[in-house]
Structures are given as structure tokens and as C-alpha cells.
ZAGU-710269 format. One record per residue (C-alpha): x, y, z; residue in one letter. Coordinates in steps of 0.2 Angstrom, whole numbers, plus 2048, in hexadecimal, padded with zeros to 3 digits. Example, Ala and Ser with C-alpha at 12.3 -4.5 7.8 and 13.67 -1.06 7.14 Angstrom:
REM ZAGU-710269
83E7EA827a;8447FB824s;
This chain:
REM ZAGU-710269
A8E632171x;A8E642172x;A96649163x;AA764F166x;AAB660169x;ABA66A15Fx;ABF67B15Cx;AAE681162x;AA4674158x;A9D665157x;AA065814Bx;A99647146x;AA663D14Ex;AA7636161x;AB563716Ex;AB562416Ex;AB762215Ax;AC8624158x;AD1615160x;ACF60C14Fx;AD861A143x;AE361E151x;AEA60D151x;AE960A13Fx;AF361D13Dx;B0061614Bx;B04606142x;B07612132x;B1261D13Ax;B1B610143x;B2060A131x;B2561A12Bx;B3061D13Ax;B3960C138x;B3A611126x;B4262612Bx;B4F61D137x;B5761312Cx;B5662011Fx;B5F62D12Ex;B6B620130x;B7061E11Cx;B6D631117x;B7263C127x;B85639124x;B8563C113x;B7C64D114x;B8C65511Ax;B9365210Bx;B86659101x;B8B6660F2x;B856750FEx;B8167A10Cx;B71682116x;B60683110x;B6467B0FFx;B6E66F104x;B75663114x;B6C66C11Fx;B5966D117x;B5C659117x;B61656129x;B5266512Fx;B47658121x;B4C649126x;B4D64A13Cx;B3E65413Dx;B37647133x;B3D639141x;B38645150x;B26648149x;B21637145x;B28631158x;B1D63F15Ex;B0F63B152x;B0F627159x;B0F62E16Cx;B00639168x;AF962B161x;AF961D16Dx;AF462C17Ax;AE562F16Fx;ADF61C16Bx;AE261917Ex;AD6627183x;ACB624177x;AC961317Cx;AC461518Fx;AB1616195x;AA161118Ex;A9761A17Fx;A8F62718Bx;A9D628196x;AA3639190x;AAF63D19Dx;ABA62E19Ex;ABF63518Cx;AC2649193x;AD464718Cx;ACF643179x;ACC656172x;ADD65D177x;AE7650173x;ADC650163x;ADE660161x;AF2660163x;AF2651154x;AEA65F14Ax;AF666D14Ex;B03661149x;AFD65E136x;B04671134x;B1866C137x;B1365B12Fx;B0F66511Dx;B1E67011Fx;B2866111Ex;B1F658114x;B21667107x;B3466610Bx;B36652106x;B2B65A0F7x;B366660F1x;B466590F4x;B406480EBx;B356510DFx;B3D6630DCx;B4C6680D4x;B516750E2x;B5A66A0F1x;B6C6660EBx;B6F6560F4x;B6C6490E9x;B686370F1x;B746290EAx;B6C61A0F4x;B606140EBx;B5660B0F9x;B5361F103x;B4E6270F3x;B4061C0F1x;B3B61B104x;B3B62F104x;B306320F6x;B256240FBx;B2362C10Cx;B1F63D103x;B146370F9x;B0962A108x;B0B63D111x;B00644106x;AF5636103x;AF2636114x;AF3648116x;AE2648108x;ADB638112x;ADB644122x;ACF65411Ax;AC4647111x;AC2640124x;ABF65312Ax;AB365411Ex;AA964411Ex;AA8649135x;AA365B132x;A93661136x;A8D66F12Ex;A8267413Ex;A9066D14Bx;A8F681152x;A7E67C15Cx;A7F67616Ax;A77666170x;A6C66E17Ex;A6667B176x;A5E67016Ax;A52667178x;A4A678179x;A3A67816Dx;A3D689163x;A4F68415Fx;A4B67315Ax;A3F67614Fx;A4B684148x;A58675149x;A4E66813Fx;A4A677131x;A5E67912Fx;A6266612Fx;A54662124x;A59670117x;A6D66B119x;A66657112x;A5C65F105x;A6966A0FEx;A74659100x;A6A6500F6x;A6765C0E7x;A7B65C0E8x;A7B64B0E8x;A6F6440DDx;A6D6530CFx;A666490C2x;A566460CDx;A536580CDx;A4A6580BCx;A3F64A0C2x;A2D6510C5x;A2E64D0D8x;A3F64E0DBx;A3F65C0E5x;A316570EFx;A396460F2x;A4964F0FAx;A4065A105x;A3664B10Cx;A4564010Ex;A4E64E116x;A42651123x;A4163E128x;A5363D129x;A5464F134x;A4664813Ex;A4A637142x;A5B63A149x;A5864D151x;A5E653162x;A64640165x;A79648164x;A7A63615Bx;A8A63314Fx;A89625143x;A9561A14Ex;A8861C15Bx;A7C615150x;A87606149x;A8E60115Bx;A7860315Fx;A735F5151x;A815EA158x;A7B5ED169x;A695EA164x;A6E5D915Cx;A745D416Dx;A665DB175x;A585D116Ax;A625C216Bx;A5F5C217Bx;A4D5C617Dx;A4B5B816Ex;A565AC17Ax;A475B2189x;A385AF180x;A3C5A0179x;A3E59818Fx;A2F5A1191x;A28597183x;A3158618Ax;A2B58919Ax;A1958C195x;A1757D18Ax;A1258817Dx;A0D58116Bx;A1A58715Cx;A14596155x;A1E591145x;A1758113Bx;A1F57712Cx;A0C570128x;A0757B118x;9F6572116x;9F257A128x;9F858B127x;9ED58B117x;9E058111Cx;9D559311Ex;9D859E112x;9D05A10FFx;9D45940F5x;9E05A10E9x;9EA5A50F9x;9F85960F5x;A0A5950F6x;A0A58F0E3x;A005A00DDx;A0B5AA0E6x;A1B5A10E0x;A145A40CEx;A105B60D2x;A225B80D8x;A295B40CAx;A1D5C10C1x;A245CF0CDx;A365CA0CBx;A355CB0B8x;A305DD0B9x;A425E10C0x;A475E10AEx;A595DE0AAx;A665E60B6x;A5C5D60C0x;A5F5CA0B4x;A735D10B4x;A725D00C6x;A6E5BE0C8x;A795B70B8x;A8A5C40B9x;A925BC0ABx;A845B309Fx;A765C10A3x;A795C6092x;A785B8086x;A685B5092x;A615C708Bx;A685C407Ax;A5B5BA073x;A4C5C507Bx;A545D7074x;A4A5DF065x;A565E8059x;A575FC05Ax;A505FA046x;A445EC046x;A3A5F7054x;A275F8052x;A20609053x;A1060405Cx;A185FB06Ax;A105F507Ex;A205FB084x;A2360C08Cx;A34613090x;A3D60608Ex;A50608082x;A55607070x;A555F106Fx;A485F1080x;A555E908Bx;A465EA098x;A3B5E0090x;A465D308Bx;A4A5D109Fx;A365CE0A1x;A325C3094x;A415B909Ax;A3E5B70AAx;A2B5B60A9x;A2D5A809Cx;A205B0093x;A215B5080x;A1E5C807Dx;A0D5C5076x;A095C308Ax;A0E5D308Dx;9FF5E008Ax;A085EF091x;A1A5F2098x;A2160309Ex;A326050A7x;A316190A9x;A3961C0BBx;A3962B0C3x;A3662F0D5x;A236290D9x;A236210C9x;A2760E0C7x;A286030BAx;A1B5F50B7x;A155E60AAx;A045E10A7x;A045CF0A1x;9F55C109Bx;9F85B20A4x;9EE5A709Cx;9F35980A8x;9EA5A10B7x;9DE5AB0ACx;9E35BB0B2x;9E95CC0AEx;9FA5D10B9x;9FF5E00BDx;A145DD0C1x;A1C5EA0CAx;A2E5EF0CAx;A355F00DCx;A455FE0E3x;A525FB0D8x;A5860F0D3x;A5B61E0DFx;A496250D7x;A416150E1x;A4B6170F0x;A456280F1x;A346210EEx;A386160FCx;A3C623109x;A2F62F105x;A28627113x;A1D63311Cx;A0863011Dx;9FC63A112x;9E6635112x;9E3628104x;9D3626100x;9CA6170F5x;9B96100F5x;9B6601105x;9C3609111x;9C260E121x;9C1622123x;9D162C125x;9DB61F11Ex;9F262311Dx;9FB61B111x;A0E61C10Ex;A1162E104x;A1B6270F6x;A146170F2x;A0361E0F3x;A0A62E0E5x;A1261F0DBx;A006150DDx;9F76250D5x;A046280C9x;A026150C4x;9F06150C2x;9ED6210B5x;9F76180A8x;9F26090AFx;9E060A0ADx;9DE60C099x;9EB5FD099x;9DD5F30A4x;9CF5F7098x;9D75F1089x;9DD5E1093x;9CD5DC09Bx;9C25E208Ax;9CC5D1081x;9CA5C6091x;9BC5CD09Bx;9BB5BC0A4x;9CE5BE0ACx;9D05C50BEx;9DC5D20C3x;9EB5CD0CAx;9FB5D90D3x;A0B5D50D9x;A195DB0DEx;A2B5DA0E8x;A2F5E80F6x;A295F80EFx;A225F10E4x;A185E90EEx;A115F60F9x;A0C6010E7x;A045F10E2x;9F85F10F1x;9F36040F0x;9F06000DDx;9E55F20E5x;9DB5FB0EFx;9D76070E2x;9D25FA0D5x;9C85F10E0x;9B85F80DDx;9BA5F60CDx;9C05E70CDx;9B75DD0DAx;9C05CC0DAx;9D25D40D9x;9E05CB0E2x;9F25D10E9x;A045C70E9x;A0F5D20F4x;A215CC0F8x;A2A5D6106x;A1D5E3107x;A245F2111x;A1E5F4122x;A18605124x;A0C606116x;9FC60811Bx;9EF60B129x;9EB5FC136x;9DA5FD12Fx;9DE5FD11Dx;9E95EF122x;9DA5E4126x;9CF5EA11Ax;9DD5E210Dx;9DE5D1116x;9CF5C910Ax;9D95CF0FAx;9EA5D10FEx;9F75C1102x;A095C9108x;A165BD109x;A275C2114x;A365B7116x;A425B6126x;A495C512Ex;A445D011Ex;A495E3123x;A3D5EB117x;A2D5E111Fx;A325E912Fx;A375FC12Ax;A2D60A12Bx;A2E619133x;A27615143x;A32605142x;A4261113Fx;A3D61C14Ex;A3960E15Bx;A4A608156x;A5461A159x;A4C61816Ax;A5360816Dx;A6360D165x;A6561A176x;A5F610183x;A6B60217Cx;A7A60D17Dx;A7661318Fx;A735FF193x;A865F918Ex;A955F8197x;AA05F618Ax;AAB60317Fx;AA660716Fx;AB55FE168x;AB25ED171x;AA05EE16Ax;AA65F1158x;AB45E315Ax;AA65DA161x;A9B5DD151x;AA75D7146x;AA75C514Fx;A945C614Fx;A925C613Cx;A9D5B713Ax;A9C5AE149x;A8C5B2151x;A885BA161x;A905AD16Fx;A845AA17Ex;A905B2189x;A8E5C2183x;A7C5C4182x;A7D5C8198x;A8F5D119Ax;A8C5DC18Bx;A805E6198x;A825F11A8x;A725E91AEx;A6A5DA1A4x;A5A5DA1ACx;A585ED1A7x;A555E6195x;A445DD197x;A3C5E0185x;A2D5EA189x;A235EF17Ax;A155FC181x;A2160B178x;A13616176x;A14619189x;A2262518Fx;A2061A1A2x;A2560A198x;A3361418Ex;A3961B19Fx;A396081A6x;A42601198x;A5160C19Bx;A606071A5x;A6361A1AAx;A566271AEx;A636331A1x;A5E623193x;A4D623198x;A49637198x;A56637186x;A4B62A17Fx;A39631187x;A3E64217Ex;A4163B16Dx;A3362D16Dx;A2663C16Fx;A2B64415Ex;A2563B151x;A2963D13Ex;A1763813Ax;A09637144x;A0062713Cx;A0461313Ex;A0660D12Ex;A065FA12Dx;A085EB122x;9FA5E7118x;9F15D6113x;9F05C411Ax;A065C311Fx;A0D5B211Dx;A1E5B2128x;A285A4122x;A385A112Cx;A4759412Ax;A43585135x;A4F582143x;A58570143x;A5556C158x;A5D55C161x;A6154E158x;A5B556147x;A7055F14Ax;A7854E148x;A6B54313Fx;A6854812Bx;A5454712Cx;A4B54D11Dx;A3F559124x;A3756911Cx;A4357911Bx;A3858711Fx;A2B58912Cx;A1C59812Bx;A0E59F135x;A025AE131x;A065BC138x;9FF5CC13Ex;A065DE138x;A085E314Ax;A175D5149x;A215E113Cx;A225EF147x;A325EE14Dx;A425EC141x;A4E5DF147x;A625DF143x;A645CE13Dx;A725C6132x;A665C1124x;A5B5D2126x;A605D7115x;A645C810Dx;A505C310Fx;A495CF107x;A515CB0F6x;A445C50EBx;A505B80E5x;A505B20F7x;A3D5B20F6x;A3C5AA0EAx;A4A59B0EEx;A3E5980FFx;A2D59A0F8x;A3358A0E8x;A3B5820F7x;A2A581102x;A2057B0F2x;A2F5700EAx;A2D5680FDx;A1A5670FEx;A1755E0ECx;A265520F2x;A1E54B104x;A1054B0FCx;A1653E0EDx;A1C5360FBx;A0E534106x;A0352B0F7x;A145200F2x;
């Protein structure tokens, strides 16, 4: 950060990116060099004695072979020059690194004579036209090994070009802080992902709302990132950073917490955190429900979890392409319904449960199962959470559009693709309701759902509630930015969401995403550390941890880093930064928002975290309750966090395993405390 600047452009690569490559290149080099030398010291004499002479002969070899030795000696100089320049200063520290585009631009000049002999060893090992044939058999094969690595790496070199160019690297950096040119800017960067992703993902181009998905998309990503001369490194070295950086305010809030004598905001009692809500709101619904919302992943899930007997699991739930009925409950689903075999083996249920089932997904348009549950009386609606690039464009449709539905609050945002996927659902959902509840009119309405699926199972809630007054919602990992803080309220007396840990998808939104670009910049300004240390750092962190140590000297100034939440003020933005250039960067990019409207997490949350073993506990096996939980409030899912487990949580597996844990538990103190 910035971009680096070459032949007039700019390019998505930094002047502090390329101690890694360069050392890994000199290591290679040094090999091949080892490998020339003793090649030189075999061949050179016997090229004299070549059948002829000059440029077919002796002489081609010897030009081949010492120009060979004399570029990869200078190639190795040029290169410890470039990692050890590369290496000096900070992120920001621009000038420490003045050094890196000519000797960068030097290591591209010399890729020309590098060709030319690569073309000659060609022409030698490979071609008939040199007339000095190699007798030892240990040169010939290091020769055309090195001709051939040549050209590997020669490829390996304009994919890299390729993958760092920047299709609008001619505009300059300041020129885009000006409001005409950035608006311009955003228009051509937004246009440049779009065409991308009609490249990319063709066959999404048929889809109904294909197009309109990749326009959206392409504006979030052009707007999330715009006038912030941001490269991806920036952003990696920025999560790692961040992870030290929450640590630590984690490490601060918890003396606070010591110091105040505070009661645990956390507790392992289940009777007490549910000793006030409706008697449906239970760990053992929503463990029932769960399973419900994970059978509607169909059978790439039931692959997923048995690799090497998912099959034989399927086998026994397939219909035959032959022995099909005509009139069948199941919509878009293949020749032998592979889908439903994944649901009515997962649910346990036989498909005479199943009233309606249809897999069609396209963007805005999930799959879903209604199902009779005759042990609960209800009908349940299961939806299919993001598992296909259709859903994860779905997903990131994440712009805010008016939803309207009888009982909430006027002017009312909800998430733009979950809410077109909510109205798409409901018109072939309805008639399937009808039929259900005209066979058992005495049933309630229950919806469920994992991730996505989750959030289109709440909007569908919403809609239906009028209709059906004593509807309930299971969601699991709801996304953050659905719907606004009104609504959100409005949903709490029907709507139980359930998130596990350090879950990333209960935390991301747009806003989320945004507040964390801002962080991102004023992080980078705060360390004092290279940009290779940090990722030599990161690489510790995920296996080790972050050591206590590092959580003060990573930082210029610690006591800059204060966690101050107010970040719709541009004074507390400006106070959080450890530079006034951070703080003005980060004031100038805070003020632009992708979409204007909050959109939060729905329902009554229940936050249930994994109970930290303190003191004796360490050293002294005591059978105590795994996971510990709280309810939660949506403002606490404002702001994403990088954690080791962030992704990890939101499996539906996972929430599954902690969900049967916490019950599995409860039922066993509970058999204990009669005994």
C-alpha cells in the first residue's frame, strides 16, 4: 500500500510483496547455477572438438552455455537486491522501498536475453540444427531439464503478469479522491467485474436474473474497495493484523470485566436462559428443526459428510429412472431423484412425509421441502442453504430494497436477494400450503433453515404470518444483514435464531464488510512491522496462536488502538486512527456507503459459545457442561471478527454437533440429579 507503479501504470501488487517470490526464485536459480557450473566444467572442453565450427557448432554451445552461467549469477544479484528492498519499512512506508521499480524493471528487461537463450538450448537438446552432439549422459539431461523448467517458469512469469494487472492501472490514485472522477471510476471498475463475471460464470447467463445478479455484485465489490489503492496482500496482512488487534481488545475487556466484579455474561444453566421465553422456544425443537434444514441440502451433503459410503447410504433411497411416477411431489429433481433420496435419508422420514419437494436453483431461486411432521403436529417448510455459485450470488446480492408485509413497521429494508428469492418461493409455495393444511387443518406452520436459507425462511415468515397467525421460525446461522432494526424486533415473538461461536456469516453484511475496510486502513497505519514479518507472523498464528507478546510490539503506538465503536461519527473515526493520513483515509471511505440502510439479524438470537476451562479446571478432569450461551442482541453481529473457527462455525454439521451436545448434556444432569 499503495499499488505499485510500472511502465506508467499501476498494478495490483505492492513494492513490499516480492521478498517471498524473490527468495523463492533465488533458491531456484541458485540450483540451476550449481547445475550450469558443472555442466561448463564437463561440456566446455569438449565443444572445441565439436564436428564444426561457428554458429552451428562449438561456438553456439560455448555463447549457449557461459551466457547461461553469466545470466543466472546476475539474475541471483538482482534478486537478493530486490527481496532486500523489498523487505525494508512498514506497509505504508512507500519510500523506504524507492529502489523496487528499477531494479524491478531491470529483472524485466532481462527476460528478453533470458528467451533468446532459452530458444538457443531449444534449438540444441530439442532440434536437429546444432552439430554437437552431448555424449555425457548426466549434461544432457540437466540441459534439457533446464530448458524445459525455463519455459515453465517463463509461462509461470505472464500468468503472474496477468493475475497483478489492472485493467484500470492508467488512473491515478488522486485523481480518483475527486467526486466526478470517482464516480466515473466506480462506473468502469463496476463494468470491468461484470464483464468478469459473464466470462467467468457463462452458464448463469441464461438464468432469469443472472444479469441482474452480476451487475449488483459488481457494484458491491467496486464500491467496497474504491479509492482505498488497496492490493490483496494489504488486505491479508489487514485480517492478520486485525486478529491481533481484537485479541487484544478481547484481553482489555475481560480486566475490565475482573476489575469490576462483573457477573458472566455467558451461562452453562439452560433452565435459566430459557426460563422466559414461549414454551416452543427449546433447544430440543430447534435441534429437531435443524435436522429438518439439513436434510434439504440433498445429496452432494450427504457425499460431503460420508466421502467413501455416501453412496450405499443413497442407494437404498434412489427411485429407478423407469419405475418413476408421472404425478410426483418432486420438482426438478434428476432421472433416479438423487435429491430426494438425500432428504428422506437424512430427515428419517418416509416419502409419504414429504408433501412437496422442489430442487430448481437458479439465482434468487432456492430449493425447499415441505414435510408433515406428525411428532410435532406441524407442517415444515425446509429450506436449502448456499451450496452452488447460483446461491452465492444469491448471497451477495446484498443491497437493501422496501419489503413490505402486513404488521411491520413502515419503510421496512430487507436483504435484496433473499427477499427476491422470498417472493419467488412463495408463489409455489402457497398452493403446496393449501393442499397441506386442507388434510391437517389443526397443524401449525413451521420454517427452518441453515444460512441462506435461513434468512429466506424468515422473509417467507413474515409474509405468511398474517395468514398464519401461530407460525414459528428455526433459523441456524442467519446472515447478519437481513433486515431492518425494526423488523428485527417485530420478529422476536416468532422467530428463534440460533448462532454458534465465531460464526462469519452471522456477523457479514454489508455494513459489517465496510466497517471492516475501515479497520483494515487504520490497522496498516498502526504497525510497525514489514509486510513480510506480518505474513510470517500469520502463518504462526493459525497454528500456534497469537503469543501475548505480540499483542503490544506488533504496534507503533498501543494505546492508539482503544476499540471505540461510535463509527458512525467521523470525530471517533479520526480518534481511532494512529496517523491523521489513517484517520482522513479512513473518514473518506467510511462516508461512502454501498447502501444506506442497517440491515440486521432477526428474531430472539441465542449465542452459544465453547465454555472456557479456567484454573484448576486445566489440570483436573471435571465433568462440566461444554458450551455456554446468552441471548444476544442484533447489534452484537455488527462487526465481523477474524477468528480461527470463523468458518468452521458456521457449518451446519457443527451446529448441529453443539446443539445434540447441549441437549445430550442437559437430559444427563438431569438423570443424575433425581439418581
Amino acid at each position: 500500500m499503495p499499488a505499485l507503479r510500472l511502465l506508467g501504470r499501476k498494478w495490483l501488487a505492492a513494492s513490499d510483496d516480492l521478498v517471498f517470490p524473490s527468495i523463492f526464485e533465488l533458491l531456484f536459480r541458485f540450483v540451476w547455477l550449481v547445475l550450469i557450473a558443472l555442466v561448463v566444467e564437463v561440456l566446455y572442453p569438449v565443444t572445441w572438438e565439436c564436428q564444426t565450427e561457428g554458429w552451428t557448432g562449438g561456438a553456439f554451445v560455448r555463447l549457449y552455455l557461459c551466457g547461461n552461467l553469466a545470466l543466472q549469477a546476475s539474475l541471483m544479484l538482482l534478486l537478493s537486491a530486490l527481496a532486500q528492498q523489498s523487505a525494508k519499512g512498514t506497509i505504508t512506508d512507500t519510500d523506504a522501498r524507492k529502489l523496487v521499480s528499477p531494479l524491478l524493471l531491470l529483472k524485466v528487461f532481462l527476460v528478453l536475453p533470458e528467451v533468446a537463450l532459452n530458444v538457443m538450448g531449444t534449438m540444441w537438446m530439442y532440434c536437429d540444427v546444432i552439430e554437437c552432439d552431448v555424449t555425457d549422459k548426466f549434461s544432457s539431461i540437466v540441459i534439457q531439464s533446464i530448458v524445459l523448467f525455463n519455459w515453465v517458469q517463463l509461462a509461470l512469469t505472464i500468468f503472474g503478469l496477468f493475475m497483478v494487472f489492472d485493467p484500470l492501472g492508467s488512473v491515478n490514485y488522486d485523481e480518483m479522491l475527486d467526486t466526478p472522477n470517482q464516480a466515473r471510476h466506480h462506473r468502469k471498475v463496476t463494468g470491468l467485474w461484470s464483464r468478469r463475471f459473464r466470462w467467468a460464470f457463462c452458464w448463469l447467463k441464461r438464468d432469469e436474473h443472472g444479469k441482474e445478479a452480476f451487475q449488483q455484485v459488481a457494484a458491491l465489490l467496486s464500491a467496497l474497495f474504491r479509492s482505498t489503492d488497496l492490493v490483496p496482500s494489504d488486505v491479508v496482512a489487514g485480517c492478520v493484523l486485525l486478529r491481533v488487534r481484537q485479541k487484544r481488545e478481547t484481553r482489555e475487556m475481560r480486566r475490565i470485566q475482573m476489575l469490576n466484579d462483573e457477573e458472566p455474561i455467558y451461562t452453562t444453566d439452560v433452565n435459566k436462559v430459557f426460563s422466559e421465553t414461549p414454551p416452543w422456544m427449546n433447544l430440543d425443537h430447534a435441534l429437531h428443526y435443524l435436522r429438518l434444514s439439513i436434510a434439504a441440502y440433498g445429496w452432494p451433503y450427504v457425499l460431503y459428510r460420508h466421502c467413501f459410503t455416501g453412496f450405499c447410504k443413497l442407494a437404498r433411497h434412489l427411485t429407478c429412472c423407469c419405475c418413476r411416477p408421472k404425478n410426483t411431489i418432486v420438482s426438478d429433481d434428476n432421472c433416479c431423484l438423487c435429491h430426494f433420496a438425500g432428504v428422506k435419508y437424512m430427515s428419517k422420514l418416509s416419502a409419504d412425509d414429504i408433501v412437496f419437494a422442489s430442487f430448481n436453483n437458479r439465482v434468487f431461486e432456492l430449493p425447499f421441502c415441505v414435510i408433515v411432521d406428525h411428532e410435532r403436529e406441524s407442517i415444515v417448510v425446509a429450506i436449502r442453504g448456499s451450496i452452488s455459485l447460483s446461491d452465492i450470488f444469491t448471497d451477495f446480492t446484498a443491497g437493501s430494497e422496501r419489503f413490505e408485509a402486513d404488521g411491520l413497521p413502515e419503510g421496512t429494508a430487507a436483504h435484496k436477494g433473499m427477499s427476491m428469492g422470498a417472493a419467488k418461493m412463495l408463489r409455489r409455495l402457497n398452493p403446496v400450503l393449501d393442499r397441506a393444511f386442507q388434510q391437517f387443518p389443526h397443524y401449525d406452520l413451521v420454517l427452518t433453515g441453515h444460512s441462506l436459507g435461513a434468512g429466506v425462511a424468515v422473509l417467507v415468515g413474515i409474509k405468511l404470518r398474517p395468514r398464519y397467525p401461530h407460525l414459528k421460525v428455526f433459523a441456524f446461522s442467519t446472515p447478519a444483514g437481513l433486515i431492518s432494526r425494526e423488523a428485527a424486533r417485530y420478529t422476536e415473538s416468532f422467530v428463534l435464531t440460533v448462532g454458534v461461536g465465531d460464526d462469519l456469516v452471522m456477523r457479514l453484511s454489508v455494513h459489517s464488510i465496510e466497517n471492516l475496510r475501515t479497520k483494515v486502513i487504520q490497522t496498516i497505519h498502526a504497525t510497525k512491522l514489514p509486510k513480510y514479518r506480518i505474513m510470517l507472523n500469520g502463518f504462526g498464528y493459525a497454528l500456534f496462536g497469537v503469543p501475548a507478546r505480540d499483542l503490544e510490539s506488533t504496534w507503533r503506538r498501543p494505546e492508539d488502538l482503544e476499540a471505540n465503536h461510535s463509527d458512525d461519527s467521523t470525530d471517533a473515526l479520526l480518534s481511532q486512527g494512529v496517523s491523521t493520513e489513517a484517520a482522513l483515509v479512513s473518514r473518506n471511505v467510511f462516508t461512502r456507503r454501498f447502501s444506506t440502510a442497517r440491515l440486521f439479524t432477526p428474531g430472539r438470537i441465542l449465542h452459544i459459545v465453547r465454555r472456557k476451562r479456567m484454573g484448576i479446571e486445566k489440570k483436573v478432569r471435571i465433568q462440566e457442561p461444554t458450551y455456554e450461551m446468552r441471548w444476544a442482541c442484533a447489534e452484537d453481529f455488527m462487526e465481523l471478527q477474524v477468528m480461527p473457527r470463523m468458518l468452521l462455525d458456521h457449518l451446519p454439521e457443527n451446529v448441529h454437533r453443539t446443539i445434540e451436545t447441549i441437549v445430550k448434556e442437559k437430559h444427563h444432569y438431569r438423570v443424575t440429579a433425581v439418581v
